[in-house]
C-alpha positions as CSV (number, residue, x, y, z in Angstrom):
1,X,41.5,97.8,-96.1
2,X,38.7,97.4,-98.8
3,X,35.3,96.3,-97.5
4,X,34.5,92.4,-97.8
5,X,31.8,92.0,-100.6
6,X,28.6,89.9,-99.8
7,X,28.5,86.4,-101.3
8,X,26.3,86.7,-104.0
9,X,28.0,89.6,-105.6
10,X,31.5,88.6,-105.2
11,X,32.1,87.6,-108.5
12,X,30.5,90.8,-109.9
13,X,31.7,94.0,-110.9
14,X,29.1,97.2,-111.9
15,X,28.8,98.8,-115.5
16,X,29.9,102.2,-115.6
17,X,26.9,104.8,-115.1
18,X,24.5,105.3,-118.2
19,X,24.9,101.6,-119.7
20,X,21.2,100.8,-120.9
21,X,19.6,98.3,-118.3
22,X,20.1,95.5,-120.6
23,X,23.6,95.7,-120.3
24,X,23.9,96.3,-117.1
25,X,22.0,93.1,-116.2
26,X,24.5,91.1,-118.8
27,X,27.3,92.8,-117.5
28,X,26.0,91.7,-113.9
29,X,25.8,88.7,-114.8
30,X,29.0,87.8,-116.5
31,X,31.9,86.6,-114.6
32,X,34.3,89.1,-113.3
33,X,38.2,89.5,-115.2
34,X,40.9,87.5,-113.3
35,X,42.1,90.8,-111.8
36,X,39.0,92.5,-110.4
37,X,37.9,88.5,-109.3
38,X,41.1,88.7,-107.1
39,X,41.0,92.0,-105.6
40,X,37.2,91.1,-104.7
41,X,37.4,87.8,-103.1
42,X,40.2,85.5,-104.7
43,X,40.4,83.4,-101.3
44,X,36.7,83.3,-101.4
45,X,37.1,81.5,-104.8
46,X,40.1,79.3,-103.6
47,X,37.7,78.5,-100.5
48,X,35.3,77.6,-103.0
49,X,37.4,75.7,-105.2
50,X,37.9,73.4,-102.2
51,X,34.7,72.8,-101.2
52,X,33.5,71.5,-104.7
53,X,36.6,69.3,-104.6
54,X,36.1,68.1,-101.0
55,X,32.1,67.0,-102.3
56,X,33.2,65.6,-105.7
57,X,36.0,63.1,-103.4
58,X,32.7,62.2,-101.0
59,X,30.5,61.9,-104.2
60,X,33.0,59.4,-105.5
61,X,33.8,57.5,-102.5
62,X,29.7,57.5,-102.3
63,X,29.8,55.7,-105.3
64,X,32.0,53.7,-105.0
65,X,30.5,52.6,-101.6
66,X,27.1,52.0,-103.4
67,X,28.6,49.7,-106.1
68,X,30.6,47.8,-103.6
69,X,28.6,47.5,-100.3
70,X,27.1,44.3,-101.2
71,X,30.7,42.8,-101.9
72,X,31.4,41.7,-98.3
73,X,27.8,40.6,-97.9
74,X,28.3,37.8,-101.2
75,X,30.9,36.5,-99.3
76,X,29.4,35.6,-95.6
77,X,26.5,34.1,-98.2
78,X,29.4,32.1,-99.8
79,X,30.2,31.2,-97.0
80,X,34.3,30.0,-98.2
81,X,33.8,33.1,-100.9
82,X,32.0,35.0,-103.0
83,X,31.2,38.5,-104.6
84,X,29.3,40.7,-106.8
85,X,29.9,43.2,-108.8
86,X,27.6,45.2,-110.9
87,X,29.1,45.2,-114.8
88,X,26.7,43.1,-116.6
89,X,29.5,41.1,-118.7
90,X,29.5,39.1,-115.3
91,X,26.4,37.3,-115.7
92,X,28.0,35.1,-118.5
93,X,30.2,33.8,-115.4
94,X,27.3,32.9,-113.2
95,X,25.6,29.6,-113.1
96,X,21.8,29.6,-112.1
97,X,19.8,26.1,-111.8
98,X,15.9,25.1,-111.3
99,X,15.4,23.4,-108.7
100,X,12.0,21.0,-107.6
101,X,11.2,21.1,-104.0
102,X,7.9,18.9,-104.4
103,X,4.5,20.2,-102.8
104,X,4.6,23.7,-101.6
105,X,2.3,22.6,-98.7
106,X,4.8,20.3,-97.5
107,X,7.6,22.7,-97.1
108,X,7.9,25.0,-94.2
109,X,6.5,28.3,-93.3
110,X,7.8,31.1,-95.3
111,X,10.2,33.2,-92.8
112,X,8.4,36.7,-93.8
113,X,11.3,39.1,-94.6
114,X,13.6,37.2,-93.0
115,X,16.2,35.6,-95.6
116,X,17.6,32.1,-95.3
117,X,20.4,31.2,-97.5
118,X,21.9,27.8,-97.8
119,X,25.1,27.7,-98.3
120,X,26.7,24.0,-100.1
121,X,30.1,23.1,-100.1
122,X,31.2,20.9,-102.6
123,X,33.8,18.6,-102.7
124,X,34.0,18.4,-106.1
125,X,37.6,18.0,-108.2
126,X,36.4,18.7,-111.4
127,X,38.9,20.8,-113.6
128,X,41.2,20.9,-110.4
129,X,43.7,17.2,-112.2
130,X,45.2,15.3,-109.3
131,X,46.0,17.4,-106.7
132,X,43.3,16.6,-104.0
133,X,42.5,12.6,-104.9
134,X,39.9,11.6,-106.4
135,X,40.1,13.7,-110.0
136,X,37.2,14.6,-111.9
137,X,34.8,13.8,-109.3
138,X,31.3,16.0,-109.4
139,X,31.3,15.8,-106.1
140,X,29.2,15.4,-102.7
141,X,28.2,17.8,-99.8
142,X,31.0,18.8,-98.1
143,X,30.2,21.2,-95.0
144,X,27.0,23.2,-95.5
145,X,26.1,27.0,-93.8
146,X,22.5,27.8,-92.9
147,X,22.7,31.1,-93.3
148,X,19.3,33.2,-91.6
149,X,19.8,37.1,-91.8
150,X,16.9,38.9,-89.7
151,X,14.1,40.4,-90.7
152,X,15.8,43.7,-89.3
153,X,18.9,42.7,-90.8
154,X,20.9,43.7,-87.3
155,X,22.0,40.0,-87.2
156,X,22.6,37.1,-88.4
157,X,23.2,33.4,-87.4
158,X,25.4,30.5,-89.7
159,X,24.7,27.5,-88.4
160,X,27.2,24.4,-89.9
161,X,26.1,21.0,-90.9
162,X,28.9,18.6,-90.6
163,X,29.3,16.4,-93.9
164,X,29.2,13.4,-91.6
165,X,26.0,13.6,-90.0
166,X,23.3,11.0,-90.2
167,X,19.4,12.0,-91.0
168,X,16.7,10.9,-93.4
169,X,17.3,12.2,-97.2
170,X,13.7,12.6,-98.9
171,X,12.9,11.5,-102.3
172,X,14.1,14.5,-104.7
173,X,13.5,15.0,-108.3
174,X,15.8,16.6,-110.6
175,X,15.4,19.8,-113.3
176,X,14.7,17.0,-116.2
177,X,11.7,15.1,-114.0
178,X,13.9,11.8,-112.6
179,X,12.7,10.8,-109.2
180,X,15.7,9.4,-106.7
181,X,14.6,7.6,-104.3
182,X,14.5,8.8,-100.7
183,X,16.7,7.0,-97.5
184,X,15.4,6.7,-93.9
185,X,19.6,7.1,-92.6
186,X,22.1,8.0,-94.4
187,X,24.9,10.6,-94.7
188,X,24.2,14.4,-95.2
189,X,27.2,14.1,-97.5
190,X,25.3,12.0,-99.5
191,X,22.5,14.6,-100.3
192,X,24.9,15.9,-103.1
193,X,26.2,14.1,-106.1
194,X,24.9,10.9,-105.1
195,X,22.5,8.6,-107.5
196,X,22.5,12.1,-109.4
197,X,21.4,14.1,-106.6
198,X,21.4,17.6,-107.1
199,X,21.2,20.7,-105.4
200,X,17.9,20.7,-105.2
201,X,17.9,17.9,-102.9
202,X,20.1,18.9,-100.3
203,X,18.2,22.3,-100.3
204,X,15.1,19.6,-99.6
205,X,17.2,17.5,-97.1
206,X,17.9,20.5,-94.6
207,X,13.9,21.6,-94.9
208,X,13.0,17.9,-93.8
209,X,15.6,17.9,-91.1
210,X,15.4,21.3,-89.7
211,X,12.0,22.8,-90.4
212,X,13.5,26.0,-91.9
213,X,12.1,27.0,-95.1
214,X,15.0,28.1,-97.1
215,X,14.8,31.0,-99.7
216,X,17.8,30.6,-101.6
217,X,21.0,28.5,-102.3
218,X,24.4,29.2,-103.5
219,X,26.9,26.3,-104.3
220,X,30.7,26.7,-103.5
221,X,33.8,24.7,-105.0
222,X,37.0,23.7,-103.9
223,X,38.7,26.1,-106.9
224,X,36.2,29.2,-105.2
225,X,38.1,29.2,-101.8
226,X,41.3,29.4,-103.7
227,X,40.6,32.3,-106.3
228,X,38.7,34.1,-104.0
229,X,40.9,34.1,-101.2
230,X,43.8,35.3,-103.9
231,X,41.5,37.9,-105.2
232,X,41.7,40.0,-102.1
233,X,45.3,39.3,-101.6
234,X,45.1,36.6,-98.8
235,X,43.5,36.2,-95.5
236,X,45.0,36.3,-92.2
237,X,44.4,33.0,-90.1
238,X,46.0,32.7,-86.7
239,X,47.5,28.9,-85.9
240,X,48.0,28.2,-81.8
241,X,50.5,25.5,-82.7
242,X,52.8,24.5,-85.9
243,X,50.1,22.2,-88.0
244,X,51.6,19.7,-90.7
245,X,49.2,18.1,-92.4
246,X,49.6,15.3,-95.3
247,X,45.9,14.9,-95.9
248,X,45.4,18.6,-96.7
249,X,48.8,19.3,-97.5
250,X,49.1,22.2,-94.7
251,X,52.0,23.5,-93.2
252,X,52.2,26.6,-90.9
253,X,54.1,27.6,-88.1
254,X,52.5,28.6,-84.7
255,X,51.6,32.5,-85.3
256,X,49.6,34.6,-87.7
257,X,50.1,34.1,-91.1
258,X,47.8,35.5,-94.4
259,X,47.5,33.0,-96.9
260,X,45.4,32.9,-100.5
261,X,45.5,30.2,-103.5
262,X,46.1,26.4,-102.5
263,X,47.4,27.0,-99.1
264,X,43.9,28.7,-98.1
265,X,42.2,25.6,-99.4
266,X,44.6,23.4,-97.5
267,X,43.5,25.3,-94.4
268,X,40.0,25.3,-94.8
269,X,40.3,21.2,-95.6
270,X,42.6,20.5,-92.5
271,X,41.1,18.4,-89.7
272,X,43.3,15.6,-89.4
273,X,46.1,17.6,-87.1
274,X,43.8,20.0,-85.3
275,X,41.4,19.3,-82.5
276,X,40.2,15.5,-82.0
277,X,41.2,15.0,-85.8
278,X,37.2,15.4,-87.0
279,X,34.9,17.0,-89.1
280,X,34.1,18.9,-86.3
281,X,37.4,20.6,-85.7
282,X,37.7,21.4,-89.3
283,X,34.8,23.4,-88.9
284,X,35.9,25.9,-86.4
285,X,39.1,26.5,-88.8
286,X,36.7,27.1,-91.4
287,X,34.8,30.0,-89.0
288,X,38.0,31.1,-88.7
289,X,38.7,32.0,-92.6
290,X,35.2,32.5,-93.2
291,X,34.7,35.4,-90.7
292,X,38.6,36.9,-91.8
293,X,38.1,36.8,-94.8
294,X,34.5,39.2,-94.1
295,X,36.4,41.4,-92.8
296,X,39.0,41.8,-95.2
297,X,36.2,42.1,-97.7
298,X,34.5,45.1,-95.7
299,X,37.8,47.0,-95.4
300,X,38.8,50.2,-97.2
301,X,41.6,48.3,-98.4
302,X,39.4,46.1,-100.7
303,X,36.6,48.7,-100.7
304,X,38.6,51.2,-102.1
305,X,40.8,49.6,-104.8
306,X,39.2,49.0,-108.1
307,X,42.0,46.3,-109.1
308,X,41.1,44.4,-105.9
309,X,37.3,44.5,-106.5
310,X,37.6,43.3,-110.2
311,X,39.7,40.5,-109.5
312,X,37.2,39.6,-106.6
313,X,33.9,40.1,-108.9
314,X,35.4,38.1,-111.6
315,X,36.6,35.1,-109.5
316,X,33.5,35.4,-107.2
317,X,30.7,34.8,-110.7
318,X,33.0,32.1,-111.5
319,X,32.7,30.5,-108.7
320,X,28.9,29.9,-107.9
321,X,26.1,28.1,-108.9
322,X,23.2,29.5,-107.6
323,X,18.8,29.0,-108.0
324,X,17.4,30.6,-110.5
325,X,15.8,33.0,-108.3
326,X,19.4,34.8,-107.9
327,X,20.8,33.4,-110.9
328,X,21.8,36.9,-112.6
329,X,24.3,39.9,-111.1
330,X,21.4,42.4,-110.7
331,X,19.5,39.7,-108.7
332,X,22.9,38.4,-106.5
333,X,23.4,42.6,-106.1
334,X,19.9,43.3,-104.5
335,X,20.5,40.2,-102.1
336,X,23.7,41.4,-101.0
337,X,23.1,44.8,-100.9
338,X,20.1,43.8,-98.4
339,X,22.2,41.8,-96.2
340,X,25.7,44.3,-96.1
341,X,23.8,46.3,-93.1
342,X,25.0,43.4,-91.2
343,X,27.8,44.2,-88.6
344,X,30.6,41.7,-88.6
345,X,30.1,41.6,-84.8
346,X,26.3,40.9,-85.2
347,X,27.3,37.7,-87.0
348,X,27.5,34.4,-84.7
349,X,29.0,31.4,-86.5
350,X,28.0,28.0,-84.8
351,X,28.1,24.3,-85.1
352,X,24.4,22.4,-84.8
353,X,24.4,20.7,-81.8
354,X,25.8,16.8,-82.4
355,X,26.2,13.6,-80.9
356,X,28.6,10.3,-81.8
357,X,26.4,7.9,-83.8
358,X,25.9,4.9,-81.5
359,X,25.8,3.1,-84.8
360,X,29.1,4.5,-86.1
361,X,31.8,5.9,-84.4
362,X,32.6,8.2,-87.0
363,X,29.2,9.6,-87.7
364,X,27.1,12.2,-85.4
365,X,23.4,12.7,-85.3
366,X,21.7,15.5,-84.1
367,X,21.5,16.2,-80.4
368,X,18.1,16.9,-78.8
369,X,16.6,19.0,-77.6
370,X,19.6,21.1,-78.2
371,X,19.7,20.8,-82.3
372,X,15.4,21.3,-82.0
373,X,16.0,24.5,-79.8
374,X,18.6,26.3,-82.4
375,X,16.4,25.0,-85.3
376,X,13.6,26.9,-83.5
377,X,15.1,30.2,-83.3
378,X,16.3,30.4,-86.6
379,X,12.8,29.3,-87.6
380,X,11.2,32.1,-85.3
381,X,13.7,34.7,-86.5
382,X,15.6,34.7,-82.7
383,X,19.1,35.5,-82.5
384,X,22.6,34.2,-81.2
385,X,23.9,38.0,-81.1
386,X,22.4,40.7,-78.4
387,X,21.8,43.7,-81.1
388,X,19.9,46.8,-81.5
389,X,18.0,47.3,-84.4
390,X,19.7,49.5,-87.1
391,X,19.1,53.1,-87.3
392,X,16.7,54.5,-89.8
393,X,18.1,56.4,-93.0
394,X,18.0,59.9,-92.5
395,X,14.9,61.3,-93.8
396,X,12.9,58.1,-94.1
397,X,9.7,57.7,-91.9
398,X,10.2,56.3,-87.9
399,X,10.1,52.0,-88.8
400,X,7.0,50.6,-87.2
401,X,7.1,49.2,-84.2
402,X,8.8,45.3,-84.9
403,X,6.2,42.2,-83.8
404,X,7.0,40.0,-81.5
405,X,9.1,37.3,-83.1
406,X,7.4,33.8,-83.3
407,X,8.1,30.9,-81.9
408,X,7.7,27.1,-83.2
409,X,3.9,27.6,-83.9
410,X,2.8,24.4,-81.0
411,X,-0.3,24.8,-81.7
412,X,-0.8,23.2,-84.7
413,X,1.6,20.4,-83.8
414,X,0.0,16.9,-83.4
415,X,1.6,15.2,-80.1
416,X,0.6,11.5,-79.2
417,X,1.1,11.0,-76.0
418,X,1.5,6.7,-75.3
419,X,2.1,6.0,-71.2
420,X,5.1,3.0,-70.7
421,X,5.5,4.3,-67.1
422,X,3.9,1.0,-66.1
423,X,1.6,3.5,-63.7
424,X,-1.8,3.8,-65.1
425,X,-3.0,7.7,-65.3
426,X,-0.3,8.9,-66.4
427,X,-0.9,10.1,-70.1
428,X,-3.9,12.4,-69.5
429,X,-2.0,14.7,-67.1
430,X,0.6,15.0,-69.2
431,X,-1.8,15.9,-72.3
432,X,-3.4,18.7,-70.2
433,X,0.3,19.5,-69.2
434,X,1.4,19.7,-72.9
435,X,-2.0,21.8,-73.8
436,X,-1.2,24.6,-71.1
437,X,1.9,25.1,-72.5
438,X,0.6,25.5,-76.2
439,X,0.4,21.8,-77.6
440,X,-3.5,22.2,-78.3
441,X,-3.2,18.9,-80.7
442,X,-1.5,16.7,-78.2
443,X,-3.7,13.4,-77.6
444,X,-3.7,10.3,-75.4
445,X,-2.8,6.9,-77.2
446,X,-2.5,3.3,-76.4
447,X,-0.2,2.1,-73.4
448,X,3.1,1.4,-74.9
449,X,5.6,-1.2,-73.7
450,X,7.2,-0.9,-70.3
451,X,10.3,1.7,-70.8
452,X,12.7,3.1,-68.6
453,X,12.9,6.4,-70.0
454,X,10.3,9.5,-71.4
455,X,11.3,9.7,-74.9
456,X,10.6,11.9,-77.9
457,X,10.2,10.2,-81.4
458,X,9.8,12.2,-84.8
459,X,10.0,12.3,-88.5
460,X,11.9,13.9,-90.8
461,X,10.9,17.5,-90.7
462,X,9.7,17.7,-87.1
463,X,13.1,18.3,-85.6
464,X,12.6,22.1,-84.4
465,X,8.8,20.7,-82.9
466,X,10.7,17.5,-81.2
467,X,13.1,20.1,-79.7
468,X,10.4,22.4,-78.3
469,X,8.0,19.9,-77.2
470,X,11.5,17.9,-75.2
471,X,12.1,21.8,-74.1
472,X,8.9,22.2,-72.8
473,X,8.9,18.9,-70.7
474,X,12.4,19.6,-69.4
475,X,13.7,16.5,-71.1
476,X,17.8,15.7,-71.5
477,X,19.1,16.0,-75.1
478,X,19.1,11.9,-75.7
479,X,15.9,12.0,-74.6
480,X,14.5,13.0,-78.1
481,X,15.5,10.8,-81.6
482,X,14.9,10.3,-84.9
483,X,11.8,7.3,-85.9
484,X,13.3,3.9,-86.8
485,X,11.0,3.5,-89.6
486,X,9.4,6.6,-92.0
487,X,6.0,7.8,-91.7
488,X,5.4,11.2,-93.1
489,X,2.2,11.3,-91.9
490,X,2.9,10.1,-88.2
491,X,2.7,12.6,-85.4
492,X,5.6,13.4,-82.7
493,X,5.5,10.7,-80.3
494,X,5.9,10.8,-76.6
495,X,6.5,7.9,-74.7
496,X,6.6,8.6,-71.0
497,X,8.6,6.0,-68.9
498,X,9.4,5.3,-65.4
499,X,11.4,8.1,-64.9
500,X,7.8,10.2,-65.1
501,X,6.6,9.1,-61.5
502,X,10.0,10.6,-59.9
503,X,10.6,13.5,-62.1
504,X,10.4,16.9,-60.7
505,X,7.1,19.3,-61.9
506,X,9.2,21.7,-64.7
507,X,8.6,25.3,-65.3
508,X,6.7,26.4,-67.5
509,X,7.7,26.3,-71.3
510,X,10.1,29.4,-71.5
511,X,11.3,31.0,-75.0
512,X,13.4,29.9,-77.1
513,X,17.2,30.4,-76.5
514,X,20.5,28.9,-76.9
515,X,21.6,25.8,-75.6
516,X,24.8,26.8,-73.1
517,X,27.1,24.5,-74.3
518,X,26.4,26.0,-77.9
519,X,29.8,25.9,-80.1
520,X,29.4,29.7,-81.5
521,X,31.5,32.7,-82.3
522,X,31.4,36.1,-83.4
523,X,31.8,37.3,-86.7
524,X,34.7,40.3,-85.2
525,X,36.4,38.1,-82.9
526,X,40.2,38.6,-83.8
527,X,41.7,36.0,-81.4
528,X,40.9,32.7,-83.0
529,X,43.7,30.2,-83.6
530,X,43.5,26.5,-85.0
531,X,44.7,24.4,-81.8
């Protein structure tokens, strides 16, 4: 049995005796013949053989990891679809606008490293002939996604905005300097496409409305959800009872079914035979195909097959329009690189708390304090999913410990408070209440009229501060609405009414957290089916 040769000399054989030096190093160092290789260690060089095959497969699955870890991210951006991929030939597809959003000072705080992404729907039926009514229409606001990624990125929440909800829509002014005139109610649909609104405006609308400063925007069509859905070769939807559909054109049969191309757009636009027939119901099927269709996108299946990602990429660029602040694929890669260390399961879908309109059946406004508490902890970076912080890349230096997440900032929130208890001494109480629990600017007015109830009254803008000041005073969600009239410059306005000299003392303000009847669901939740 010969004796096993080291490592390092395996591969080496010695010059016979008297060789000059020089020789004897070249001989050294020259590979051994086949034969001598084989009698000194050929398994060794088999072994060796594949080991650098086994790194060269993980250096190209690597590789392809790094150019295609941001694809699943796009799409919970895109909310009904969307990609990237890196080949610059894809910008060409991408459309990027400007956008005005007025006076910085007027907009909200900047969320820090915290991202929030707004994502529009469109309704538009441009290019798509007669298929869906109304041809050749630009288009309004269909269903729109807050999307708010954490500063940690462990989490992140994607709050919907029905198309049918009432609010104040602020003057906007477009790329090419036209003013459109602003409207104390009207339709969110309405933000979009109407009077020549762009995106711009909604992007403005949902700042107004919600308090959220958002980052970025990326605009979705009808044609997106159809492509992109086809692209990765359908998504699975699960349907609790046969649906048949003539406004949407959906059939299916109870069961689990994958579907891509117009059938997935009939799906996402059903609402009519589902649920109570609403906007609202068509939501949850679109949470549904939203967070299936993540999933399929994260998978080795679509990971791993270069067909699959081009077709994806392709429709994806296509598909958008997005601010100029992402508007290339370098710049839509960095974005969703950064938010692909979001988990599926750390992703909570959920519908902004709503009321029926008492002015119109089939319109909802925003339910308080339940719409101000959500708006508040997106705003203070809070979230609907229990998570640990992600790991730290191996190597890099321990993260510094995380601040304490913040709150809506009360004390720099001006609070009038106006007494129609019909009980003198009321108001000042409550001001010293209100400035214990972090409402420094909170200040006695006039007596108001006799009311019946305590109520909270603000502007556009002042939604997430209405929410936490009715929070703080343990105030029932009708409790707090939106100013008949506009007055950027008024403060929030408590009026305390008779209910004040029987209501119990409340506890103090606590932080902010999710309403309990809160429609949400997770990003990895497999059991969902349209009812």
């Amino acid at each position: 049995m010969h004796e096993e040769q080291p490592e390092t000399d395996r591969y080496r054989v010695d010059p016979a005796p008297g060789v000059p030096r020089q020789r004897r190093r070249r001989a050294a160092e020259a590979p051994a013949p086949a034969a001598a290789a084989a009698a000194a260690g050929g398994e060794g060089r088999r072994d060796s053989r594949r080991r650098a095959a086994a790194v060269a497969k993980r250096n190209r699955r690597r590789r392809a990891l790094k150019w295609t870890a941001g694809t699943g991210a796009l799409v919970m951006v895109a909310g009904c679809g969307g990609a990237y991929y890196l080949y610059r030939h894809l910008n060409s597809n991408l459309t990027s606008v400007k956008v005005q959003l007025g006076n910085e000072e007027e907009r909200p705080k900047a969320a820090g490293e915290a991202l929030n992404i707004l994502v529009i729907g469109t309704d538009s039926r441009e290019g798509l002939g007669r298929s869906y009514g109304d041809e050749g229409s630009t288009g309004h606001a269909d269903t729109t996604l807050l999307f708010h990624v954490s500063k940690d990125r462990s989490n992140a929440t994607v709050v919907s905005l029905p198309r049918d909800l009432m609010l104040p829509i602020p003057e906007c002014q477009t790329p090419q300097g036209k003013k459109i005139p602003g409207s104390a109610r009207d339709m969110f649909n309405n933000s979009l496409g109407q009077a020549g609104r762009d995106a711009g405006c909604t992007w403005k609308t949902v700042e107004k409305n919600t308090g959220i400063r958002v980052d970025h925007f990326v605009q979705v069509n009808f044609d997106a959800v159809k492509t992109l859905s086809t692209a990765v070769g359908g998504v699975e939807v699960c349907a609790a009872k046969d649906i048949n559909d003539s406004d949407s054109h959906l059939k299916m049969t109870k069961g689990r079914h994958v579907i891509q191309g117009d059938e997935a757009l009939a799906f996402v636009r059903t609402r009519h035979a589902v649920g109570t027939g609403g906007d609202l119901s068509r939501i949850k099927l679109q949470q549904q195909f939203i967070g299936s269709m993540i999933r399929k996108i994260k998978s080795d299946d679509t990971l791993t097959s270069p067909t699959k990602l081009y077709k994806l990429a392709d429709a994806a660029t296509k598909a958008l329009t997005v601010d100029d602040g992402i508007g290339s694929v370098d710049k839509l890669k960095n974005l969703a690189l950064d938010i692909s260390k979001v988990d599926p399961k750390n992703i909570t879908f959920a519908t902004v708390p709503v009321l029926d309109d008492p002015k119109d059946v089939n319109r909802v406004i925003f339910k308080q304090p339940d719409a101000g508490q959500v708006f508040a902890m997106i705003a203070g970076d809070h979230s609907l999913t229990e998570t640990a912080a992600p790991p730290a890349d191996a190597g890099s230096a321990p993260a510094a410990p995380a601040a304490a997440a913040p709150t809506v900032d009360t004390k720099d929130v001006q609070v009038t408070v106006r007494n129609g208890s019909g009980k003198r001494g009321q108001s000042g109480p409550t001001v010293d209440k209100l400035r214990a629990k972090g409402f420094g600017k909170a200040e006695v007015g006039t007596d108001a009229p006799p009311a019946a109830t305590t109520t909270v009254t603000y502007q556009a803008g002042q939604e997430a501060a209405a929410g936490a000041l009715a929070a703080a005073l343990g105030l029932p969600g009708d409790a707090v609405r939106p100013a008949a009239k506009a007055d950027p410059k008024s403060d929030l306005l408590l009026v305390l009414g008779k209910d004040v000299l029987t209501a119990p003392a409340t506890a103090p303000g606590a932080p902010p957290e999710a309403p309990a009847d809160l429609q949400r669901v997770q990003g990895d939740d497999t059991d969902l089916c349209a009812k």
